[in-house]
Z-matrix of the N, CA and C atoms (Angstrom, degrees):
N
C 1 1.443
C 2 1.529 1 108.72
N 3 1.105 2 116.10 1 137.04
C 4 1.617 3 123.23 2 176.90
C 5 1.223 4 101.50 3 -112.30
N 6 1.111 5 108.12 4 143.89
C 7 1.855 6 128.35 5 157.78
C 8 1.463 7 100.55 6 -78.10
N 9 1.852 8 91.96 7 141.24
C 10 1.507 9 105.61 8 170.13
C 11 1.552 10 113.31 9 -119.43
N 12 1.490 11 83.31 10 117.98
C 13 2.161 12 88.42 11 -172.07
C 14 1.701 13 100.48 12 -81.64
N 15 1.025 14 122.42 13 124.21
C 16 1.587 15 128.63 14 141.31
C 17 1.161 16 120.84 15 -21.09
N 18 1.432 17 117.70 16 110.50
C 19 1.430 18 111.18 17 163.93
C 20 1.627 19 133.62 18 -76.61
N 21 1.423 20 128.80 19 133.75
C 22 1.158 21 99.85 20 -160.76
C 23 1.676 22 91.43 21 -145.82
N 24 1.372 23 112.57 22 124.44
C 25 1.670 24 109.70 23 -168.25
C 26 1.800 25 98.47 24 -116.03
N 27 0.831 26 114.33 25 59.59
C 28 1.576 27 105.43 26 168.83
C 29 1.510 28 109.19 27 -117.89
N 30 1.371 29 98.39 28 155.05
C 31 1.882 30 117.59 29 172.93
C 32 1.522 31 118.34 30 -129.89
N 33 1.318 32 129.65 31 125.86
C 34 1.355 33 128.29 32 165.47
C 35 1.480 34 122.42 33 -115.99
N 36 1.752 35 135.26 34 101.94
C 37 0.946 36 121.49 35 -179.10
C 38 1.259 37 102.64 36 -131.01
N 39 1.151 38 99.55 37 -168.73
C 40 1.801 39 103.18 38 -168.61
C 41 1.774 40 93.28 39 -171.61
N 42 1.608 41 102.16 40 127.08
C 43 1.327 42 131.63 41 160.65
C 44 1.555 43 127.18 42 -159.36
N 45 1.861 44 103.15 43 -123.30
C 46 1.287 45 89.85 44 -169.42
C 47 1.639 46 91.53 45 -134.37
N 48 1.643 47 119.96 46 158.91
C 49 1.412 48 125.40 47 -165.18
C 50 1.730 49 96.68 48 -75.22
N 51 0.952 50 136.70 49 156.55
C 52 1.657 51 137.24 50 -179.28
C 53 1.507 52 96.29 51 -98.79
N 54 1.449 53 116.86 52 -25.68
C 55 1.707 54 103.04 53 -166.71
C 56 1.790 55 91.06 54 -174.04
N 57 1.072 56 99.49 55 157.06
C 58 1.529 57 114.79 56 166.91
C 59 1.317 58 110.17 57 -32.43
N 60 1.441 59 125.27 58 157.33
C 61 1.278 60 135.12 59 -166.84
C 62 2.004 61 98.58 60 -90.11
N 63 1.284 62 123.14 61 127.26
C 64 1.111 63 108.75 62 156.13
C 65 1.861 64 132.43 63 -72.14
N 66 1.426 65 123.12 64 108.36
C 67 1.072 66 107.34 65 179.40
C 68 1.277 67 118.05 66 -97.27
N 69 1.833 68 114.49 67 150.49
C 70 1.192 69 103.22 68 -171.98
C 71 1.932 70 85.89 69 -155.32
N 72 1.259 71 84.87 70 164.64
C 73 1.778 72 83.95 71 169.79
C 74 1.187 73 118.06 72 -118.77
N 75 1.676 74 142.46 73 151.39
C 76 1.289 75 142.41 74 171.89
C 77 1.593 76 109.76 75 -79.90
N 78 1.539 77 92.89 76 164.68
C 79 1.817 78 103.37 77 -173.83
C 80 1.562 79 95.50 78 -60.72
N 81 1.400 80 147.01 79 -3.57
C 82 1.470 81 122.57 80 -177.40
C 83 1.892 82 81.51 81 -117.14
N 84 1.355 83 130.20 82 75.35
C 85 0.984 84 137.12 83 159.34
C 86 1.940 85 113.90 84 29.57
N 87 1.243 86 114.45 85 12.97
C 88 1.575 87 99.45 86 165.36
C 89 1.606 88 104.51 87 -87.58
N 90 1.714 89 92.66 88 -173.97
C 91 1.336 90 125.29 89 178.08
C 92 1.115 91 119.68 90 -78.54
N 93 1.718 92 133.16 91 110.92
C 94 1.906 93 117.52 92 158.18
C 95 1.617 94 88.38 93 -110.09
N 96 1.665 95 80.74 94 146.68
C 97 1.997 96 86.23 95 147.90
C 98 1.470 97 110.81 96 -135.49
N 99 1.328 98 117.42 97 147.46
C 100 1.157 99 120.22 98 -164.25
C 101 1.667 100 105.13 99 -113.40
N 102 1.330 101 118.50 100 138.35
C 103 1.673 102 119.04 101 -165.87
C 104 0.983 103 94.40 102 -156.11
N 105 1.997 104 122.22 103 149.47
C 106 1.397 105 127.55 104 134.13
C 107 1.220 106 129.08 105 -86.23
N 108 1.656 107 131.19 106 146.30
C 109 1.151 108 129.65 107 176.83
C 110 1.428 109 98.89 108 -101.82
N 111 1.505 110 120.09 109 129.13
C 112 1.452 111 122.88 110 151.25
C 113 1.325 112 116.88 111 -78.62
N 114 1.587 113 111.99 112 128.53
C 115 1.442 114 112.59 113 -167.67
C 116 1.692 115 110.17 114 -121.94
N 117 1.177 116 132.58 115 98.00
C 118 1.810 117 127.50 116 -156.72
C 119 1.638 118 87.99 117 -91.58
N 120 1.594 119 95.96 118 143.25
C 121 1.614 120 106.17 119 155.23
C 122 1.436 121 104.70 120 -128.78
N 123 1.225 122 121.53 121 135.44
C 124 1.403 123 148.06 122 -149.31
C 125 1.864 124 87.71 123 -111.17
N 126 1.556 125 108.45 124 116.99
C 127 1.216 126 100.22 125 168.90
C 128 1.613 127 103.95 126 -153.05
N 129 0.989 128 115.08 127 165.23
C 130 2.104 129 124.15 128 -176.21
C 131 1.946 130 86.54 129 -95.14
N 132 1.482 131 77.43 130 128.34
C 133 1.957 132 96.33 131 172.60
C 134 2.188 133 101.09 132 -84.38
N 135 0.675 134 90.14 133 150.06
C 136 1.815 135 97.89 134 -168.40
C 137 1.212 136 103.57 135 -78.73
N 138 1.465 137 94.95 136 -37.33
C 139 1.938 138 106.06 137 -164.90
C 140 1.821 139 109.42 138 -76.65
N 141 1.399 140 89.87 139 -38.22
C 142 1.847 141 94.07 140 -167.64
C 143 1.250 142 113.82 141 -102.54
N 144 1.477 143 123.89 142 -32.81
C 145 1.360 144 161.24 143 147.83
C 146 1.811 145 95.53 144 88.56
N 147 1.221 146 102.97 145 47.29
C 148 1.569 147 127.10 146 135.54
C 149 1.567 148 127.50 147 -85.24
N 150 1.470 149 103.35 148 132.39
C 151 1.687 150 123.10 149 172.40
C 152 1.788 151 104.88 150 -63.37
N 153 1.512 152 112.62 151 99.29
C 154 1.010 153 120.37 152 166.36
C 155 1.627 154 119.10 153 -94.22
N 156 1.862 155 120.74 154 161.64
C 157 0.933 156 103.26 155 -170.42
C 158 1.801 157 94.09 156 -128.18
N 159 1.744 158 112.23 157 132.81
C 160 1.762 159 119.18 158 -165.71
C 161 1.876 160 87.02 159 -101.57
N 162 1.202 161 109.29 160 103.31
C 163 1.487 162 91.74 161 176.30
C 164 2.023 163 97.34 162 -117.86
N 165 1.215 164 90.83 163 144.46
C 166 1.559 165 123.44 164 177.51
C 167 1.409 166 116.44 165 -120.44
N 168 1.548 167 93.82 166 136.32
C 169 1.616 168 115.91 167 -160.39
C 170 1.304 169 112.51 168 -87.52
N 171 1.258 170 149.71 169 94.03
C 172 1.430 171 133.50 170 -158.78
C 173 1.660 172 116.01 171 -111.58
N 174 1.502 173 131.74 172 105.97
C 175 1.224 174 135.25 173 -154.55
C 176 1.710 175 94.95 174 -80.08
N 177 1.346 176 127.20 175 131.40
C 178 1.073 177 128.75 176 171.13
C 179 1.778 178 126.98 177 -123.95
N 180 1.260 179 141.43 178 133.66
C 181 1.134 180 140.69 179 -154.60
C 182 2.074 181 100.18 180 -125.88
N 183 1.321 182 113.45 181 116.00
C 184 1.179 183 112.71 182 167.72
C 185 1.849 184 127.01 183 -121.57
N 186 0.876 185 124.02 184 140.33
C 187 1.339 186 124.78 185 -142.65
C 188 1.486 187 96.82 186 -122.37
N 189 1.798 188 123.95 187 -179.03
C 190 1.184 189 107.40 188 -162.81
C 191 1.388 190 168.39 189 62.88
N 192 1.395 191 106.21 190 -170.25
C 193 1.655 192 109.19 191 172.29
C 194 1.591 193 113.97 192 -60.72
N 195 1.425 194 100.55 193 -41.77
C 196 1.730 195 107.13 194 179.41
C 197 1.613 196 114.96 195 -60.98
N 198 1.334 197 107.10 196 -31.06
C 199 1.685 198 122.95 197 176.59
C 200 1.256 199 98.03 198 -62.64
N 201 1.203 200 120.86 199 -78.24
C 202 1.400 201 132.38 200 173.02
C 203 1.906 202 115.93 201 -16.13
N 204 1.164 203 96.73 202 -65.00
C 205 1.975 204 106.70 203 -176.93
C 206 1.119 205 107.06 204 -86.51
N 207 1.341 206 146.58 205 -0.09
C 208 1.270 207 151.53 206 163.38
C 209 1.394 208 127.56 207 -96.76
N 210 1.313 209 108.00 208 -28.46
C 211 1.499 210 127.96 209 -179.66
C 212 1.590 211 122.05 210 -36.41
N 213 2.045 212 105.63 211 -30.78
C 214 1.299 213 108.49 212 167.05
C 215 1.394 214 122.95 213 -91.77
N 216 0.856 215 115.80 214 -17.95
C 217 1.343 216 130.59 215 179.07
C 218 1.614 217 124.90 216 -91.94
N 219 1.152 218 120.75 217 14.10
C 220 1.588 219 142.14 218 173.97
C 221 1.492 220 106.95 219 -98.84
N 222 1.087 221 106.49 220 46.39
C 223 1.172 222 119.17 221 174.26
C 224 1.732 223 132.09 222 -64.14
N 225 1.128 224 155.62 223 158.89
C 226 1.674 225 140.41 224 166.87
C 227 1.400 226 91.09 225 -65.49
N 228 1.173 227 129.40 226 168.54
C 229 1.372 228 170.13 227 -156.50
C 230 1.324 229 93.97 228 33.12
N 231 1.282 230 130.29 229 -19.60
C 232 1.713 231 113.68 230 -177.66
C 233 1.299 232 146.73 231 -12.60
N 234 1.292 233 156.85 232 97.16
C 235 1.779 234 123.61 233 -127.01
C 236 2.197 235 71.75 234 -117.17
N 237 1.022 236 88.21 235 136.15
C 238 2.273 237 116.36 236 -171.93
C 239 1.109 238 76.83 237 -118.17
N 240 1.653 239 90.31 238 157.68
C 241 1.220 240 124.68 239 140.45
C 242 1.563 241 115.67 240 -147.13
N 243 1.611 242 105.93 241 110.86
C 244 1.742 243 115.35 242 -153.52
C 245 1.580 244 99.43 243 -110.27
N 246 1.391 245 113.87 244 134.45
C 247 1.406 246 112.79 245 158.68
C 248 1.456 247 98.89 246 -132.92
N 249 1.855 248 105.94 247 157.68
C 250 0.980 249 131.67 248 -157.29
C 251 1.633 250 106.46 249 -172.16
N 252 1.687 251 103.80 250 -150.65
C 253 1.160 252 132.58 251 173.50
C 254 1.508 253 126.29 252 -135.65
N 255 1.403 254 135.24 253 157.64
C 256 1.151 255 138.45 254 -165.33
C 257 1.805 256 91.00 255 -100.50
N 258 1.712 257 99.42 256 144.78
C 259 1.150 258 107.83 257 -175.61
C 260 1.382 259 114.82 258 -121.87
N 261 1.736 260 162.26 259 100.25
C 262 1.524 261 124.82 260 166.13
C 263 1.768 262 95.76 261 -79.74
N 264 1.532 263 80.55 262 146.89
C 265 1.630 264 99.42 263 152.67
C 266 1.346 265 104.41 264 -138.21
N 267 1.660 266 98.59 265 136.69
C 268 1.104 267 107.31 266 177.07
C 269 1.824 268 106.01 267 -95.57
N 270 1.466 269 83.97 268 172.01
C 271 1.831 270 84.88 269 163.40
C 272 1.568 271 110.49 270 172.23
N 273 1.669 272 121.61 271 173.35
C 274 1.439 273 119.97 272 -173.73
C 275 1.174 274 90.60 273 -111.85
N 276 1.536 275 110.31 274 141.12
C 277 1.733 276 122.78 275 178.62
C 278 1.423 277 108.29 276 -101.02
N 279 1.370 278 120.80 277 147.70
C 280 1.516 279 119.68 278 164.67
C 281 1.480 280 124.26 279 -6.26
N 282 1.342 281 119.23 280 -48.25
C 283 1.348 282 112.80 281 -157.99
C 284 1.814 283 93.94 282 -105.79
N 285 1.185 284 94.66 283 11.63
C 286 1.760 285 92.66 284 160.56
C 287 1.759 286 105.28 285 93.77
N 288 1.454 287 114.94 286 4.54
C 289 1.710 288 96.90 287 -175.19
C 290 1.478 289 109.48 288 -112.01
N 291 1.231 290 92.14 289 147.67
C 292 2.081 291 90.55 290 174.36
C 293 1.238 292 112.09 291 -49.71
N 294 1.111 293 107.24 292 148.83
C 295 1.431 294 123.81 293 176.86
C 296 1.429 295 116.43 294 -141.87
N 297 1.570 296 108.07 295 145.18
C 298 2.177 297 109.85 296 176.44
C 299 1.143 298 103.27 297 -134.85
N 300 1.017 299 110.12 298 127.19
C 301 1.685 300 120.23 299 152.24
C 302 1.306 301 129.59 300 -93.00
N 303 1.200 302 128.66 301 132.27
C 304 1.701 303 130.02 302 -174.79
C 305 1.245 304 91.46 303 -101.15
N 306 1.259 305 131.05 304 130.96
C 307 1.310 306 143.24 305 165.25
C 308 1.818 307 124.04 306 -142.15
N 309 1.352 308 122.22 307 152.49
C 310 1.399 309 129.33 308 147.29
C 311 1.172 310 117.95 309 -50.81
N 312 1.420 311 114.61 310 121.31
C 313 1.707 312 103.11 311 145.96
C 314 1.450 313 104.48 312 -103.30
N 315 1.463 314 144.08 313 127.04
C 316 0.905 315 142.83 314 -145.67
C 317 1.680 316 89.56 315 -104.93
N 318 1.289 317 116.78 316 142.01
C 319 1.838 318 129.94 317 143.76
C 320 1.182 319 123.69 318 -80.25
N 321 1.706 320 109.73 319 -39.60
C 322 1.513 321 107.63 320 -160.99
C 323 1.673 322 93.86 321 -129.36
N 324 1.310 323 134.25 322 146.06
C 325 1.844 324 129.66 323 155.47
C 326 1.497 325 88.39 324 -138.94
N 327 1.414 326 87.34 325 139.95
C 328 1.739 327 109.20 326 -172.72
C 329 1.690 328 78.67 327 -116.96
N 330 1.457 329 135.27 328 160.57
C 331 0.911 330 137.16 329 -173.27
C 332 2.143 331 80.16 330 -147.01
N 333 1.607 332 92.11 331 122.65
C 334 1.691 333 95.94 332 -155.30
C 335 1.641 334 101.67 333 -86.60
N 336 1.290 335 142.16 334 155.44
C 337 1.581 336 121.61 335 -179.01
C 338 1.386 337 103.63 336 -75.29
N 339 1.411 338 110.45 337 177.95
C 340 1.543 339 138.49 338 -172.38
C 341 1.329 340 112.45 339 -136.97
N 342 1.192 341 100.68 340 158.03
C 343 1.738 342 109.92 341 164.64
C 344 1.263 343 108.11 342 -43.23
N 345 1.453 344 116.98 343 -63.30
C 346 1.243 345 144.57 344 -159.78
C 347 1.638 346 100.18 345 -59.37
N 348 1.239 347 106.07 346 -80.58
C 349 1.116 348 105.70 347 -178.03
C 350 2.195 349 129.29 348 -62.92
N 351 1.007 350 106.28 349 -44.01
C 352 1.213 351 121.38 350 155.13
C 353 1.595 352 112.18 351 -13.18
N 354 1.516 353 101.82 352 -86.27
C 355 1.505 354 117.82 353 167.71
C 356 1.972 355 128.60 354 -34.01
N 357 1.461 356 94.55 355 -17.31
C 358 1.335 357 85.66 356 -177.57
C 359 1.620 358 105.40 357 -118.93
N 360 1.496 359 117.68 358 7.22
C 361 1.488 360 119.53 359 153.20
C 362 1.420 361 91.42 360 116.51
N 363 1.419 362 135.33 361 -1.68
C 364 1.435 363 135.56 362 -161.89
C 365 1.145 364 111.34 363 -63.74
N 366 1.546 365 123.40 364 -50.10
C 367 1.736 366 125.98 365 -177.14
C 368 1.372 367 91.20 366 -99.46
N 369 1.603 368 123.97 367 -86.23
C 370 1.348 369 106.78 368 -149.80
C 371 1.457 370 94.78 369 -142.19
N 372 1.670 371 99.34 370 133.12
C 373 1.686 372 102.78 371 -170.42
C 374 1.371 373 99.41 372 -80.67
N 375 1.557 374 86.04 373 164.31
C 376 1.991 375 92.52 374 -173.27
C 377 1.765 376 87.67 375 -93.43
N 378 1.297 377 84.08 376 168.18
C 379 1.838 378 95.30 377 -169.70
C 380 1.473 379 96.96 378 -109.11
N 381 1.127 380 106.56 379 164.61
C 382 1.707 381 133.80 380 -154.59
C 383 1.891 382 85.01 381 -80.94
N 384 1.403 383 108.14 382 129.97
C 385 1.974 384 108.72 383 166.15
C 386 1.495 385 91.91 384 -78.81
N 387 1.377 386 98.28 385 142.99
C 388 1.584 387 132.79 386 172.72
C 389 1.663 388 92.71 387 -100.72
N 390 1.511 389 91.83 388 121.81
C 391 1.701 390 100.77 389 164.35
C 392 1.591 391 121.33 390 -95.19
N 393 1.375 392 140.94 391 138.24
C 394 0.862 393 126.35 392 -172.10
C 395 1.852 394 93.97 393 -98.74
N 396 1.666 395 96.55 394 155.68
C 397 1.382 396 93.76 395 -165.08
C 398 1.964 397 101.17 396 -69.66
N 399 1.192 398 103.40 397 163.31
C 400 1.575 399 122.67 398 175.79
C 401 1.428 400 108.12 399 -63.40
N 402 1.809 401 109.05 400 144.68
C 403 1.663 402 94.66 401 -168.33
C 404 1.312 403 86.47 402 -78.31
N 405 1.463 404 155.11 403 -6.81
C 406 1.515 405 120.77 404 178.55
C 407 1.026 406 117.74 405 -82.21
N 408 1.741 407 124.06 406 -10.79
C 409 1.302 408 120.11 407 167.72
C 410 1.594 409 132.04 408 -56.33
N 411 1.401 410 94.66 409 -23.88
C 412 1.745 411 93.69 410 178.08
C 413 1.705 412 117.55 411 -79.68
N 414 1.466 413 92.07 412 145.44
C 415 1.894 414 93.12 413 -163.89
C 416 1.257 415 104.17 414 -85.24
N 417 1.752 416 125.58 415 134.00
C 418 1.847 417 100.93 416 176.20
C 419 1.287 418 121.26 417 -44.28
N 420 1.005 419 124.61 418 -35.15
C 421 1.524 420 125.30 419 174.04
C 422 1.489 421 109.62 420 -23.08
N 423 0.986 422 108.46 421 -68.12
C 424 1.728 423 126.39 422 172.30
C 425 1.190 424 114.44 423 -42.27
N 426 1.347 425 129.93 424 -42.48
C 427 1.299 426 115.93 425 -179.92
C 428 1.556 427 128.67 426 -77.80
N 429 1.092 428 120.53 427 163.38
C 430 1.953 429 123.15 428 -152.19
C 431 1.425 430 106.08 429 -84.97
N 432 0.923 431 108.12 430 -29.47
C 433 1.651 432 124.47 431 -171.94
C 434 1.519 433 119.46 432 -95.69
């Protein structure tokens, strides 16, 4: 009897864009854009027992309507948060040798707010402060006692 493992191809990370989004369109006229996410893991070195930082480059491919409305906003430093799936593609390079790429194909890019952006109403406006009235404003009348 064999066990049957579930296959399961999903990825969720979240960092920062390395460079502008490449846009380009496919032969059936949609949208890809092509981006890396820089992804840091923050860890204590044993030997020196300094906070070092392991960061990994993650090539990501997004397709579509989402390509389409995002396309300006794929900006470098951008801080994402992309889910998707893991992709190989293979292929032969100029000088004739196999070649693979591990990549995202992304489903979802959340494009996360900023200082920058924040401030000018782009993701999410800040809401109006509610003042509570002044205690001399209340009339004794009002009070229970």
């Amino acid at each position: 009897m064999s066990i049957r493992l579930p296959e399961i191809n999903y990825i969720l990370i979240s960092g920062r864009l390395t460079r502008d989004a490449d846009v380009r369109m496919t032969q059936k006229g949609s949208v890809v854009c092509g981006f890396d996410v820089a992804v840091n893991r923050r860890y204590m070195d044993t030997v020196s027992g300094e906070w070092k930082d392991d960061v990994a480059y993650v090539p990501v491919s997004l397709f579509g309507p989402q390509a389409e409305r995002l396309k300006d906003r794929l900006k470098k430093g951008a801080p994402v948060v992309v889910d998707g799936r893991i992709n190989m593609n293979e292929f032969t390079d100029k000088a004739g040798q196999n070649r693979k790429i591990l990549r995202v194909i992304a489903n979802r890019v959340q494009v996360l707010p900023t200082a920058d952006n924040a401030a000018g109403g782009d993701a999410f406006p800040a809401r109006e402060a509610q003042t509570a009235p002044a205690a001399d404003a209340v009339a004794e009348d009002d009070v229970p006692f």
